[in-house]
C-alpha positions in Angstrom: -142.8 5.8 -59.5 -141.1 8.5 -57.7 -142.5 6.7 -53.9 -140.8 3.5 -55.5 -138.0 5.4 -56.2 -137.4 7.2 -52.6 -138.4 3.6 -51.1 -135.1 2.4 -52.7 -133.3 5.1 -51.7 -134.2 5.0 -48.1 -132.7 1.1 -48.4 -130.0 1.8 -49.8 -129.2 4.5 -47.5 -129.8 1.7 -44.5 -127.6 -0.6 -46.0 -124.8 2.1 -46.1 -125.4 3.1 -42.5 -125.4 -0.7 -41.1 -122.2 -1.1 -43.1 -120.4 1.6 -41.4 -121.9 1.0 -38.0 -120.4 -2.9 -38.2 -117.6 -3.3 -36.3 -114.8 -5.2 -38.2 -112.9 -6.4 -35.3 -116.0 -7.3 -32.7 -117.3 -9.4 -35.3 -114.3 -11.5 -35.5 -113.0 -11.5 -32.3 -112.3 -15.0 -30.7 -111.7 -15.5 -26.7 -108.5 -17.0 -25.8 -109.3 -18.3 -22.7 -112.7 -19.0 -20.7 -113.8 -15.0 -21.2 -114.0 -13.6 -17.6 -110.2 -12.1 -18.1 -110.5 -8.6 -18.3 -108.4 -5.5 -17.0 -108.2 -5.1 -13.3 -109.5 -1.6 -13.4 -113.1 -0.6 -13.5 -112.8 1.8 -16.3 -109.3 0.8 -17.8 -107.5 3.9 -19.8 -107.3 1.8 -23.0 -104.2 2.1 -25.0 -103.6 1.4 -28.8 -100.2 0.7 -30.7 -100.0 -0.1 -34.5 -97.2 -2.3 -34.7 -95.8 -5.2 -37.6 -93.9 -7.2 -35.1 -96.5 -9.4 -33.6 -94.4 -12.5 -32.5 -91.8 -9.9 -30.6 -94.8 -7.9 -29.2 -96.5 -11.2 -27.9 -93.3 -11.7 -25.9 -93.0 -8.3 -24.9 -96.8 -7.8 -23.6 -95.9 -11.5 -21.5 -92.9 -10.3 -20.0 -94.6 -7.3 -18.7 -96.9 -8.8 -17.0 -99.9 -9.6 -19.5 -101.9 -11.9 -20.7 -104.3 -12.0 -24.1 -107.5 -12.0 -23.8 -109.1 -12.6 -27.8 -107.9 -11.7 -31.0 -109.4 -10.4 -34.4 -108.0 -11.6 -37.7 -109.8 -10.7 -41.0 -109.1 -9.6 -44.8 -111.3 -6.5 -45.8 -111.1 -3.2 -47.6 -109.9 0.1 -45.4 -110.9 -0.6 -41.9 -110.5 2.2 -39.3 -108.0 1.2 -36.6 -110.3 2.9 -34.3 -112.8 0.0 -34.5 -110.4 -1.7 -32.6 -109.7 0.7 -30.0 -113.7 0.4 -29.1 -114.0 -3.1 -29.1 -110.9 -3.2 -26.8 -112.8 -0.4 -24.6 -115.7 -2.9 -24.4 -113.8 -5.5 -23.5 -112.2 -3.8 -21.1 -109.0 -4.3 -22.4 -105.6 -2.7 -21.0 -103.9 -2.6 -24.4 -104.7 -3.9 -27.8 -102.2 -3.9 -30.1 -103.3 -3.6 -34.3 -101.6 -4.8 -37.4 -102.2 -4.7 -40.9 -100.8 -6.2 -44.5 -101.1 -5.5 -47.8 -103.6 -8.2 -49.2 -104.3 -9.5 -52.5 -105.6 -7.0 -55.3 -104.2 -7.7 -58.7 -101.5 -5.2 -60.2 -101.1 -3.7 -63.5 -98.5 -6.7 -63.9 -101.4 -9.7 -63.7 -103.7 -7.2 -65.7 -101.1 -7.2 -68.5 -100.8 -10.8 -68.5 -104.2 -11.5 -68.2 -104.7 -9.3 -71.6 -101.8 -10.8 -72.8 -103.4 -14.5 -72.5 -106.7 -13.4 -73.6 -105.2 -12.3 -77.4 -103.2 -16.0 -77.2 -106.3 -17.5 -77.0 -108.7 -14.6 -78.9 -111.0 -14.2 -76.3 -112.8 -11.4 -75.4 -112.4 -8.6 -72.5 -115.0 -6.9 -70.5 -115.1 -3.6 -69.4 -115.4 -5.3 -65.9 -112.2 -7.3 -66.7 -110.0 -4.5 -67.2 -111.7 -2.8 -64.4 -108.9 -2.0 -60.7 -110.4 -4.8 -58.2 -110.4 -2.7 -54.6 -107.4 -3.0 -52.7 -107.8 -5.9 -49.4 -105.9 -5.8 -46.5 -105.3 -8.6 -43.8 -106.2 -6.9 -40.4 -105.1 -8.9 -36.9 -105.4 -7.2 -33.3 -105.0 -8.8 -29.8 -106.3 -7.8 -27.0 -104.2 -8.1 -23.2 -105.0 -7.4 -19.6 -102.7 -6.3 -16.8 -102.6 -9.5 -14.6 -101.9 -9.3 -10.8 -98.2 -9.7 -9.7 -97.5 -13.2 -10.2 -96.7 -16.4 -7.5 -93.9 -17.7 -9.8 -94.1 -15.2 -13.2 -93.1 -18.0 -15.9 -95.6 -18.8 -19.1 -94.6 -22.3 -19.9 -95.8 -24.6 -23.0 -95.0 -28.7 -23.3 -92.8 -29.5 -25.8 -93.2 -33.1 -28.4 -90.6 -34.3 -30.8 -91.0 -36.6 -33.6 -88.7 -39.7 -33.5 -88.6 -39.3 -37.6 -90.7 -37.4 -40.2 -92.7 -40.9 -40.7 -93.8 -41.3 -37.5 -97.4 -40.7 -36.5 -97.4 -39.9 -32.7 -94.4 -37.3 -31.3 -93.0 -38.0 -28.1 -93.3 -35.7 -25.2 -90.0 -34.2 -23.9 -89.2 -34.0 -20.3 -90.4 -30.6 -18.3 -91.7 -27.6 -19.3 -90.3 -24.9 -21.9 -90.3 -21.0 -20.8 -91.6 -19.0 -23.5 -91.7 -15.8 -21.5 -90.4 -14.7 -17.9 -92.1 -11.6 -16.4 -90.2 -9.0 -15.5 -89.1 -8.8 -11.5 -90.9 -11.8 -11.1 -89.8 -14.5 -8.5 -88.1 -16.3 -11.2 -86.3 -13.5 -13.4 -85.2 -12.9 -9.6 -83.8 -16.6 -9.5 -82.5 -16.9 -12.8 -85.0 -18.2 -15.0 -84.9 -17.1 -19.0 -86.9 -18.1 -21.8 -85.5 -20.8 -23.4 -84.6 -22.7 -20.2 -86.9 -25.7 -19.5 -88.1 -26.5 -16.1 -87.7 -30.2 -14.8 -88.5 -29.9 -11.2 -90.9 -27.3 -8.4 -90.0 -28.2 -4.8 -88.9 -32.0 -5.8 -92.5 -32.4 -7.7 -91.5 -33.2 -11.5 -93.2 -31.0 -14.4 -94.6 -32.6 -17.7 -98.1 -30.6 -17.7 -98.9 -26.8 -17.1 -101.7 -27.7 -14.8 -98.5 -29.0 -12.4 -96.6 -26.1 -12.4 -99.5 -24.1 -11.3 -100.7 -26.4 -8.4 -97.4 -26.7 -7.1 -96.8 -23.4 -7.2 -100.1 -22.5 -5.1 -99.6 -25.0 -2.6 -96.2 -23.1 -2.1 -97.4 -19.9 -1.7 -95.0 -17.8 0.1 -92.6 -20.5 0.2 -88.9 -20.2 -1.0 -88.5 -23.6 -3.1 -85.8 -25.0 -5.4 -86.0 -24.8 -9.1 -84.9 -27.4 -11.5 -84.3 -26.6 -14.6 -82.2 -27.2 -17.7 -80.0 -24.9 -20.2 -78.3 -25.1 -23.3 -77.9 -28.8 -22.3 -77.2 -28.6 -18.7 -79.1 -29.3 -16.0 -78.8 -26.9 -12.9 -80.8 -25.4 -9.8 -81.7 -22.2 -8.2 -84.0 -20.7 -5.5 -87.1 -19.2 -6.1 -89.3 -17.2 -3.4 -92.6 -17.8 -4.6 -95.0 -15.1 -3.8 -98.4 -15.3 -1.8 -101.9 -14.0 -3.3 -103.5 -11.8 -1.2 
């Protein structure tokens, strides 16, 4: 009896050290793009923010010149933000920023009201009813590199519009919306802002991002004419589009 009983001890105590060895945020992280992005240096000094401002910070991390490589997202008990400092280490991330929310737990509220519709309808409570559920929180980190100094420095998205809320299909509107300049970049040095939607590169029309990119490497080095629209209004401006080295 007492070998049985060490047997499950020795079990259980393997289950709690597998448990705190798992890695929350590695085992839900999800690669943005092919997975070979990854910080330019060989042993990046990884830096960690805790922040609750994730759409703003998603900008912010663009316009300075990076670009995500994964994100985690999941709902679980009290996860140590360090867990995603090392998987952002082993990523070779430059940055990963962390957020978390209060989840769902009941409160004393939805106890009392659950008591309250038990006597309505004279059914009986458990101990395990009455007992406080853990507390869950949803956890979210994303993970950026430090990209190389840019040819044009513009992160672009297509745009669709539905005629009406009936309608199946949405139709594609003209050129390319700027979700994000990067800073001193050859176009925050021309003019560009997100918002502003680019129409034209060098006379070559934009409806795709794959176009803006080849036009802008077949221009390498190059000072070309931008068009681009604002507010309404339709203007130009010169961009000096840098060469990869």
């Amino acid at each position: 009896m007492m070998l049985l009983g060490l047997f499950a001890v020795g079990i259980l105590f393997a289950a709690m050290q597998l448990q705190a060895a798992e890695n929350w945020y590695e085992k839900n992280y999800k690669s943005q793009n092919s997975g070979d992005l990854k910080s330019m240096q060989a042993a990046p000094d990884t830096k960690m923010y805790v922040s609750n401002h994730k759409e703003d910070d998603d900008i912010s991390m663009l316009e300075n010149g990076y670009d995500m490589m994964g994100s985690s997202g999941f709902t679980a008990g009290d996860v140590s933000a360090e867990q995603a400092l090392q998987h952002a280490k082993t990523l070779k991330a430059d940055t990963v920023l962390v957020y978390s929310k209060y989840g769902s737990a009941k409160t004393a509220t939805s106890k009392i009201e659950m008591i309250k519709e038990a006597a309505k309808l004279g059914k009986e409570l458990t101990e395990k009813d009455l007992e406080q559920e853990p507390i869950n929180y949803k956890y979210y980190a994303s993970y950026w590199a430090k990209l190389p100094a840019p040819l044009l420095g513009v992160h672009v998205i297509k745009l669709a519009k539905k005629e009406s809320e009936e309608a199946e299909k949405a139709t594609e509107l003209d050129g390319l919306k700027v979700i994000a300049v990067i800073k001193d970049s050859p176009a925050a040095k021309a003019g560009i802002v997100r918002g502003d939607t680019l129409l034209k590169l060098a006379g070559n029309s934009l409806n795709k991002p794959e176009e803006l990119s080849t036009v802008v490497r077949k221009h390498q080095g190059q000072e070309v004419v931008v068009e681009y629209e604002r507010n309404g209004e339709k203007s130009i401006a010169m961009a000096q589009i840098n060469a990869r080295k």
